[in-house]
C-alpha positions as CSV (number, residue, x, y, z in Angstrom):
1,X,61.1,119.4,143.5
2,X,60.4,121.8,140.9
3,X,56.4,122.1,142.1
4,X,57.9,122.8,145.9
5,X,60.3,125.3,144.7
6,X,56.9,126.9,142.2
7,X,55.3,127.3,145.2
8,X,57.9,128.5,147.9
9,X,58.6,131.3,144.6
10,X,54.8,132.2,145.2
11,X,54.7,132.2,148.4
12,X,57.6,134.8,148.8
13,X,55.4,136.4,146.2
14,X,52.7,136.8,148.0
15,X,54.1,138.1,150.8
16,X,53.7,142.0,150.9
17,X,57.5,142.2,151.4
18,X,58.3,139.9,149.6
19,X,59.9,138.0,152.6
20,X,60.4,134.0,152.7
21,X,58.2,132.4,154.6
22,X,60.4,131.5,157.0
23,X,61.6,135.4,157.3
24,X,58.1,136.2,157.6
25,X,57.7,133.7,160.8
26,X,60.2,135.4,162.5
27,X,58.7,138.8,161.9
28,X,55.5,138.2,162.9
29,X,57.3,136.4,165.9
30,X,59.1,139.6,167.1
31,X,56.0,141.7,166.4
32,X,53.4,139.7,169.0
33,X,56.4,140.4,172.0
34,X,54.0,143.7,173.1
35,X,57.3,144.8,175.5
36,X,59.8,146.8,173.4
37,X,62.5,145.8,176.3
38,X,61.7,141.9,175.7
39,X,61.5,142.4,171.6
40,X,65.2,144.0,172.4
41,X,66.6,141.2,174.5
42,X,65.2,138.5,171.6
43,X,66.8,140.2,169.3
44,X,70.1,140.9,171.1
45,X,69.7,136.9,171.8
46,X,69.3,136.2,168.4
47,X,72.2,138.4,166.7
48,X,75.0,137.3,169.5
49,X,74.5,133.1,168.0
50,X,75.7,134.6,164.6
51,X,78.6,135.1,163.0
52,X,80.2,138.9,163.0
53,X,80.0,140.7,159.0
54,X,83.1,140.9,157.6
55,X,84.1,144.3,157.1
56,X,84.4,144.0,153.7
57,X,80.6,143.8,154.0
58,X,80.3,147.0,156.3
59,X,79.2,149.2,152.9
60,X,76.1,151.8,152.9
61,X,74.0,149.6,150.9
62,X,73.8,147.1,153.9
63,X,73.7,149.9,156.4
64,X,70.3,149.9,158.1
65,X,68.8,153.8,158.1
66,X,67.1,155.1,161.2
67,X,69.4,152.6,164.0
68,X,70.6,154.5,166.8
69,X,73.4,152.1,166.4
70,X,75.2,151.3,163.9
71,X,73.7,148.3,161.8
72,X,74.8,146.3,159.3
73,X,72.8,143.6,157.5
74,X,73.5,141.1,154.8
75,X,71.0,138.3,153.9
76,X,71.1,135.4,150.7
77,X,68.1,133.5,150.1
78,X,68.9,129.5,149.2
79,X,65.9,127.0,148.5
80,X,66.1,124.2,151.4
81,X,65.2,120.6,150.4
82,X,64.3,119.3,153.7
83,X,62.4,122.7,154.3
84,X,60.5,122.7,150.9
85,X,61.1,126.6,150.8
86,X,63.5,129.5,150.5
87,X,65.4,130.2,153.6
């Protein structure tokens, strides 16, 4: 509905970042894991169930700065219905 999507747009708003709420979940997720090695095996976890960038995607505006490895990242925000929020 109009009123959900309103408030999901403030909401992202709000947020410092401007992440979605749901982005913002997951941060706040990894930052209470106090054990860097644990916060790294959540994460390793996490990228291995999705799918690999294209190359075509592999550009220096996706490049994340300061990895010791080489990173890529490439997001698109989408309103979900059932959710009642960006995602």
């Amino acid at each position: 509905s109009a009123a959900a999507a309103a408030a999901s747009s403030s909401a992202v708003t709000d947020d410092p970042l401007g992440l979605t709420p749901e982005l913002r979940r997951m941060t706040d997720a990894f930052a209470s894991i106090p054990d860097e090695k644990n916060r790294y095996k959540q994460l390793m976890y996490m990228a291995n169930q999705l799918q690999p960038i294209p190359d075509a995607a592999k550009v220096p505006e996706n490049k994340v700065p300061g990895c010791l490895s080489t990173v890529h990242v490439v997001a698109t925000k989408t309103y979900s219905e059932d959710r009642g929020c960006d995602v």
